[in-house]
C-alpha positions in Angstrom: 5.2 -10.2 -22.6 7.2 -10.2 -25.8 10.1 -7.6 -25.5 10.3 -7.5 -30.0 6.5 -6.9 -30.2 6.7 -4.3 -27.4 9.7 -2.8 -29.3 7.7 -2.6 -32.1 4.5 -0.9 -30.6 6.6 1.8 -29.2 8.2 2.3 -32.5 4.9 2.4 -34.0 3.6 5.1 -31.7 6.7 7.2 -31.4 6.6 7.3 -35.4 2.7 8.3 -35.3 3.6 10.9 -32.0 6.7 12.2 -34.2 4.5 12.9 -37.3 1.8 14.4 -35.2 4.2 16.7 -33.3 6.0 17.5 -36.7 2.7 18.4 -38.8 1.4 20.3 -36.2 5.1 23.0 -35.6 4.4 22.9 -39.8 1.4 24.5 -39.4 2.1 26.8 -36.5 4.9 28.3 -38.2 2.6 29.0 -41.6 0.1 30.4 -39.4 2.9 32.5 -37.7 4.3 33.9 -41.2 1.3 34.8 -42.3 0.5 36.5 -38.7 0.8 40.0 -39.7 -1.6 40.4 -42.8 -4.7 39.3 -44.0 -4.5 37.2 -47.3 -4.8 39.5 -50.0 -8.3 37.8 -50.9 -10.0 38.2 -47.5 -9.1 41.6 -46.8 -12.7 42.7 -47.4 -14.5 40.2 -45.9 -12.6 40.1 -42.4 -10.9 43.4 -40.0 -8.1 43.5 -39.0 -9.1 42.6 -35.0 -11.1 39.5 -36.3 -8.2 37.9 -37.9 -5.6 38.2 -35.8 -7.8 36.8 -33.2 -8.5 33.7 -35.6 -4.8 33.6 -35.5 -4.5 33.2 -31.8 -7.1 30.7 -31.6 -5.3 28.7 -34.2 -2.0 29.3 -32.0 -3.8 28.2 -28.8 -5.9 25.5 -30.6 -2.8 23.9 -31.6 0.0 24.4 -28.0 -3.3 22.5 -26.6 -3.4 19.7 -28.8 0.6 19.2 -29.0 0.5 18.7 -25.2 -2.6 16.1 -25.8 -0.9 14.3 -28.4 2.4 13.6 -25.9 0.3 12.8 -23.1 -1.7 11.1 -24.8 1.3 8.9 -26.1 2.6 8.6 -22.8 -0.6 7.0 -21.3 -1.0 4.5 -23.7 2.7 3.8 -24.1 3.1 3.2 -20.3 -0.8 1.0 -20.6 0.3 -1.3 -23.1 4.1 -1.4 -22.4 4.0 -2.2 -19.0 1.6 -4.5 -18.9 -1.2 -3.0 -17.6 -3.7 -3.2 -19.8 -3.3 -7.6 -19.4 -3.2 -6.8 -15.3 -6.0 -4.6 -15.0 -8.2 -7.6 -18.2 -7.2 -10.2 -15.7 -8.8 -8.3 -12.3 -11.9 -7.2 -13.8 -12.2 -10.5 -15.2 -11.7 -12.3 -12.2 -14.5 -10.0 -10.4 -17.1 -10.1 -13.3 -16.7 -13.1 -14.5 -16.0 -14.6 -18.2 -20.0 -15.0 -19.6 -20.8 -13.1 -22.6 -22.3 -10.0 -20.4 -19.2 -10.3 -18.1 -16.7 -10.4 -20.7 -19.0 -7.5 -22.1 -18.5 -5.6 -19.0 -14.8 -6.2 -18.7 -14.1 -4.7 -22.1 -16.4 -1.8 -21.2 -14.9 -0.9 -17.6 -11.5 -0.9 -19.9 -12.7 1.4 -22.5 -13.7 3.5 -19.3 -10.4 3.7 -18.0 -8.7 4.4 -21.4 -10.8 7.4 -21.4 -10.8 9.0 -18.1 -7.3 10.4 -18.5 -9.1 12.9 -21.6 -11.4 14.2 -19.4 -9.1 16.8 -18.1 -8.2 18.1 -21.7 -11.8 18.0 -22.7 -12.8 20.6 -19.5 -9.8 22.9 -20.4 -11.3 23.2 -24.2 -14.5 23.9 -23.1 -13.8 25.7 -20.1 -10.6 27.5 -21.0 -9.5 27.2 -24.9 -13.4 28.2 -25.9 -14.4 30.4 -23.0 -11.4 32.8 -23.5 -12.3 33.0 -27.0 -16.2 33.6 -26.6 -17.3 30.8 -28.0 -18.1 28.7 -24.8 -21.8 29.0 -23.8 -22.5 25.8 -21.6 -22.3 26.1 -18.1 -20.4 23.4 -16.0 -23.6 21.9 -14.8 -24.7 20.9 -18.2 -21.6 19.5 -19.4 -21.1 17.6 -16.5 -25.1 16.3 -17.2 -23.9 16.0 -21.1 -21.1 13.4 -19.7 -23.6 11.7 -17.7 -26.2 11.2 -20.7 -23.1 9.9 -22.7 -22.7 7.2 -20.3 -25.5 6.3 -19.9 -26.2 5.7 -23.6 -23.0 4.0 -24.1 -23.9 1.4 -21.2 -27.6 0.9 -22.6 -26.0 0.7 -26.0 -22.2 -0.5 -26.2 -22.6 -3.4 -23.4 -25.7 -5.1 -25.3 -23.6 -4.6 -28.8 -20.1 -5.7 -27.1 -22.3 -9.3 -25.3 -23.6 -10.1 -28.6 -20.2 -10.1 -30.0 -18.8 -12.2 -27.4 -22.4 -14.7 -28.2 -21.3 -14.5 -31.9 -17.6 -15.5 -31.0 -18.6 -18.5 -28.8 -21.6 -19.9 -31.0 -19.5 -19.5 -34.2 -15.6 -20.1 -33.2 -14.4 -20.1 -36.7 -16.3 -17.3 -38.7 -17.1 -15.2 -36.1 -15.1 -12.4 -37.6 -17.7 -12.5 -40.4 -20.9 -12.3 -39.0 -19.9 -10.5 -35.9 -19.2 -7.7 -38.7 -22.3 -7.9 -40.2 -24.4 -7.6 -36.8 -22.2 -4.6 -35.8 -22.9 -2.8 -39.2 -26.3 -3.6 -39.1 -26.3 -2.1 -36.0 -24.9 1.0 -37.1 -27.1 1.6 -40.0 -30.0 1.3 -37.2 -27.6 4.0 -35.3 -28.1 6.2 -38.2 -31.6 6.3 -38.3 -32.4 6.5 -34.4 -29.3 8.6 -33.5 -31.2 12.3 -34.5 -34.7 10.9 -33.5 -33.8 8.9 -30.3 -30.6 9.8 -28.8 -30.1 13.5 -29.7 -32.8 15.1 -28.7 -31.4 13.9 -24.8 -28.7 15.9 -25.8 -29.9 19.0 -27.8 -33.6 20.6 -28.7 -34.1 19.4 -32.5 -37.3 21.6 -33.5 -38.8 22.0 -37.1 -37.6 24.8 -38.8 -40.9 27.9 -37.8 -43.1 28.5 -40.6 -42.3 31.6 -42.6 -40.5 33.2 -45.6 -37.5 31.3 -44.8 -38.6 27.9 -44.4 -40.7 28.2 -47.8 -38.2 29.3 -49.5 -35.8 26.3 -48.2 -38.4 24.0 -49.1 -38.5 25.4 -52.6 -34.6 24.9 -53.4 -35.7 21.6 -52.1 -38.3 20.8 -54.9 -36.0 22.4 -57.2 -33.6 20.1 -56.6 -35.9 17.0 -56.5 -35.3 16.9 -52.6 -38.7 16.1 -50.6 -38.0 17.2 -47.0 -41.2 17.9 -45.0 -38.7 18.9 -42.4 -36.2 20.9 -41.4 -34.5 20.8 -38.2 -33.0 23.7 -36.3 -30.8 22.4 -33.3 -30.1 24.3 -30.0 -26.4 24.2 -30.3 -26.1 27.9 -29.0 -26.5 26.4 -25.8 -23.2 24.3 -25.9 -21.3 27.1 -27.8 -21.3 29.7 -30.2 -19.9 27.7 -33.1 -22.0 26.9 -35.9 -23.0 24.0 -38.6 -25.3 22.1 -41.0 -25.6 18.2 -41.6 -27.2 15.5 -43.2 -27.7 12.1 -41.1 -29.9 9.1 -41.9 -30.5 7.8 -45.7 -33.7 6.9 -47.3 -37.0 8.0 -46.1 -35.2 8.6 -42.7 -32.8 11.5 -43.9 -32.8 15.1 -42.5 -31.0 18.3 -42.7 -30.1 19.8 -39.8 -29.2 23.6 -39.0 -27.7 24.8 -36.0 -29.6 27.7 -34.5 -26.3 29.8 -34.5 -26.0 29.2 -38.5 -30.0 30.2 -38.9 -28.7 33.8 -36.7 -25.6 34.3 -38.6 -26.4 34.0 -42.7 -28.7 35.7 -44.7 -31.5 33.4 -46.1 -29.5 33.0 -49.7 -26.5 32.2 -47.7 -28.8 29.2 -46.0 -30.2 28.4 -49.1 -26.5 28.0 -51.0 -25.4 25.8 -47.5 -28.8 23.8 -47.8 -27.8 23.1 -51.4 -24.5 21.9 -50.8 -25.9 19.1 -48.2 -29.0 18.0 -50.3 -25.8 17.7 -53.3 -24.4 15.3 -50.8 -27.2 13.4 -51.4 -28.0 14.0 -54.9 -24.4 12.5 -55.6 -25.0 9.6 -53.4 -22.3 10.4 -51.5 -24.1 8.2 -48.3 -24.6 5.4 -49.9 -20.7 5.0 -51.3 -19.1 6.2 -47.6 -21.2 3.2 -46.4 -19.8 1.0 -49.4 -16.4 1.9 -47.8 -17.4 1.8 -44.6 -18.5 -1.9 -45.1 -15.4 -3.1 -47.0 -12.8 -1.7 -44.4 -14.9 -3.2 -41.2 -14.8 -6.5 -43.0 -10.9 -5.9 -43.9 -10.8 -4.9 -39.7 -12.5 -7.7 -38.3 -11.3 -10.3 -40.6 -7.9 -9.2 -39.2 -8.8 -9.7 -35.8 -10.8 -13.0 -36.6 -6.9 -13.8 -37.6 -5.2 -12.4 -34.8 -7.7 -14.4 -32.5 -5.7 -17.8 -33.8 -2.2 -16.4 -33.2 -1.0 -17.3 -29.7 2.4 -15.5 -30.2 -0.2 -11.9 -30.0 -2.0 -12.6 -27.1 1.1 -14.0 -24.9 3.1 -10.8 -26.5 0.9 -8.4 -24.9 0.8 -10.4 -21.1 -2.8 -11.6 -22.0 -3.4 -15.6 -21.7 -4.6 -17.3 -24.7 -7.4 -19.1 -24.2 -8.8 -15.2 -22.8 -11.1 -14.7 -26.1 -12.4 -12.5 -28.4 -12.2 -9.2 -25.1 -8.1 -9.4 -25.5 -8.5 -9.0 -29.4 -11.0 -6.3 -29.3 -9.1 -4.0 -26.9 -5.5 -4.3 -28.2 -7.3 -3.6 -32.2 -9.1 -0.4 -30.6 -5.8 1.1 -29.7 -3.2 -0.7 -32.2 -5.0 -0.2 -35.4 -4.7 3.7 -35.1 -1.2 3.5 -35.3 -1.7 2.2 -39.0 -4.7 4.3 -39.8 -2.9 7.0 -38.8 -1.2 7.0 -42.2 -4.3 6.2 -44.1 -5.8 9.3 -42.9 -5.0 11.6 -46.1 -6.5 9.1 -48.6 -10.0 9.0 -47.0 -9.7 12.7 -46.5 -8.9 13.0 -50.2 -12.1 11.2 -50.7 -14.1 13.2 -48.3 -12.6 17.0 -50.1 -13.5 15.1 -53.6 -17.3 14.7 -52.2 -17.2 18.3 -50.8 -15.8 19.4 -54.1 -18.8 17.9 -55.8 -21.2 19.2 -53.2 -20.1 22.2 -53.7 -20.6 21.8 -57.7 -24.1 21.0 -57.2 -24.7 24.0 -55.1 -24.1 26.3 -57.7 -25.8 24.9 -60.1 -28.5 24.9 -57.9 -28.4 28.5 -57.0 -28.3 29.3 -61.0 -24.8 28.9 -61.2 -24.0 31.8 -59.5 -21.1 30.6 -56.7 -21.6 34.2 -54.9 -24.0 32.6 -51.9 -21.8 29.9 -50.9 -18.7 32.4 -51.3 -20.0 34.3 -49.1 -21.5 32.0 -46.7 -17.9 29.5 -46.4 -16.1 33.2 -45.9 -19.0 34.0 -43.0 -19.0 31.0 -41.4 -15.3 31.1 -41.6 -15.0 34.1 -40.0 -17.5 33.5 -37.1 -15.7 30.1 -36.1 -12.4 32.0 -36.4 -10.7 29.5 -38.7 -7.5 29.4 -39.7 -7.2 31.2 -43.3 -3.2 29.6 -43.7 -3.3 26.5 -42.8 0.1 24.7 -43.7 -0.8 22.8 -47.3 0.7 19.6 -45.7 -1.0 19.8 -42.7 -4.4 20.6 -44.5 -4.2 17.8 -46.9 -3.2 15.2 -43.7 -6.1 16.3 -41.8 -9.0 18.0 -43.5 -11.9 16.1 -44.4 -12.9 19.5 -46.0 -10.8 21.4 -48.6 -9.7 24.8 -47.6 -11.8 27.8 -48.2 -9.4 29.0 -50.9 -9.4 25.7 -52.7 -13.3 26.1 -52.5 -13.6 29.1 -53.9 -11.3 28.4 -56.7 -13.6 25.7 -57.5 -16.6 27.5 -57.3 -15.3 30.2 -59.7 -14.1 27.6 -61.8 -10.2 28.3 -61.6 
């Protein structure tokens, strides 16, 4: 191993931990000033006993992820550091083999591994963070049977994807990079469209929304807004937990709004009809279609970097891995190094995404006869019944939200 480029990658992550770390005591200590009293422009929408337990959640939310975020550090700092990561590539290898669907398996196994130390952090959210603040509703029988389907899926799916990447590599040495990109994106647009009619209803009950006032008059903002849905699915999330949402997935003929059961219970049907409206303004403003011109452009930029990183010796003998090892080397170091970069690039495509909610948003007034009232008042519900932080630090928000702040949306709405 290289000691400068192991120098470097500890640099790189301490930097990244730092800034984690540092955001996240930024935004505890807003949400600590502000502790005491509502903001002035909720104070009729939430009670006293309601906020300050959205405050506490916030608090707990974020002690848990600060100790995630340094253990999280740790582990891969020790993985990658010590050598590990090459030892560990070099024993699977040895038992499974180095053909397409072994090298396939190797890099799988390893993604494995990277993950199990999570596991324990995602049982105390679920079974501690969210239980103790009523949100939790899954018993421990279906989330160990949600873990189970997840695995299952990402052998039947991720092994196939990762051999014909290693095929790609060995029929086409030079440009691999190229059209190795273009099978995975291909792939993911198929994702898109088989994801909520294939794979999700494993995990959740996606039924059409029941015929009645409701639904008619959903289907009518639809026409309105020259949306044809002939359906509208309602998902079983109350079984998981308490929290609630709304989505678009899929493009073309193949798109569909979904509404999680818990929304359906907990806004009036203008208030559904104001959310519906912002998601169909997603795709009025052909918001889909430009995240996936991005989407393309930075997974070309990503494996064209690794195509290049696949012809420099110095990286794979820097890391403990031997050269003439392949494309599984590349892949894995890429999965873990490149977030140390991305990190920073985080607020730009989150300035992106708050410009498409912004405009969402827009539309859905417009739509509801430019009256901003309903979607006021269902971002302040919704708000309130997911207990979310009303004070978020304005460095911390802009770092990490894909979605502006509710008082940014509002100011929007009413046009200040």
């Amino acid at each position: 191993m290289s000691l400068t480029l192991v120098i470097i990658f500890l640099v790189l992550l301490s930097a990244k931990t730092i800034a984690e770390l540092y955001l996240s005591q930024l935004n505890r200590k807003e949400v600590q000033a502000n502790a005491d009293q509502i903001p002035e422009a909720f104070r009729d929408d939430i009670d006293e006993e309601t906020y300050r337990k959205s405050v506490r959640y916030t608090l707990a939310k974020n002690a848990h992820n600060r100790i995630e975020t340094i253990y999280s550090a740790i582990i891969i700092g020790l993985v990658v550091a010590t050598g590990f990561l090459a030892w560990l590539f070099d024993a699977l290898t040895g038992v499974l083999g180095t053909g397409v669907w072994g090298q396939a398996l190797v890099l799988f196994s390893m993604m494995i591994v990277l993950y199990l130390p999570s596991i324990p952090f995602d049982y105390y959210d679920t079974f501690v963070l969210e239980e103790k603040f009523d949100f939790n509703t899954s018993s421990f029988g279906l989330w160990i049977m949600d873990k189970v389907k997840a695995f299952i899926f990402s052998v039947l799916i991720g092994v196939p994807v990762l051999a014909l990447l290693f095929a790609i590599f060995d029929w086409l040495p030079n440009t691999w990079w190229f059209w190795g990109f273009v099978a995975f994106f291909v792939i993911q647009l198929l994702l898109m469209v088989l994801y909520p009619r294939v794979i999700e209803p494993f995990f959740y009950k996606l039924t059409p929304l029941e015929d009645g006032p409701l639904k008619e008059r959903l289907l009518k903002l639809g026409e309105r807004a020259g949306f044809s849905a002939n359906t509208i699915l309602v998902k079983d999330g109350s079984t998981r937990s308490k929290h609630s949402n709304a989505y678009f997935t899929g493009f073309g003929r193949f798109r569909k709004i979904v509404l999680y059961d818990t929304l359906v219970e907990q806004l009036e049907p203008i208030e559904l009809e104001s959310v519906l409206a912002h998601e169909i303004g997603h795709y009025k403003k052909g918001h889909i279609p430009k995240l996936l011109s991005i989407s393309f452009i930075t997974g070309l930029v990503h494996f064209a970097v690794m195509g290049w990183l696949a012809t420099q010796v110095w990286f794979y003998k820097g890391f403990g891995f031997d050269p003439s090892s392949g494309m599984g080397p590349i892949l894995l170091l890429f999965l873990i190094l490149s977030s140390l970069i991305t990190f920073w690039t985080g607020p730009l495509s989150n300035r992106l995404s708050r410009k498409y909610e912004f405009e969402a948003d827009a539309f859905a007034r417009a739509l509801m006869g430019d009256d901003p009232l309903p979607l006021v008042k269902s971002l302040r519900k919704l708000n309130e019944k997911n207990l979310g932080n009303l004070t978020p630090h304005p460095t911390f928000s802009n770092f990490y939200y894909s979605h502006p702040t509710i008082q940014e949306r509002e100011a929007a709405l009413n046009g200040a």
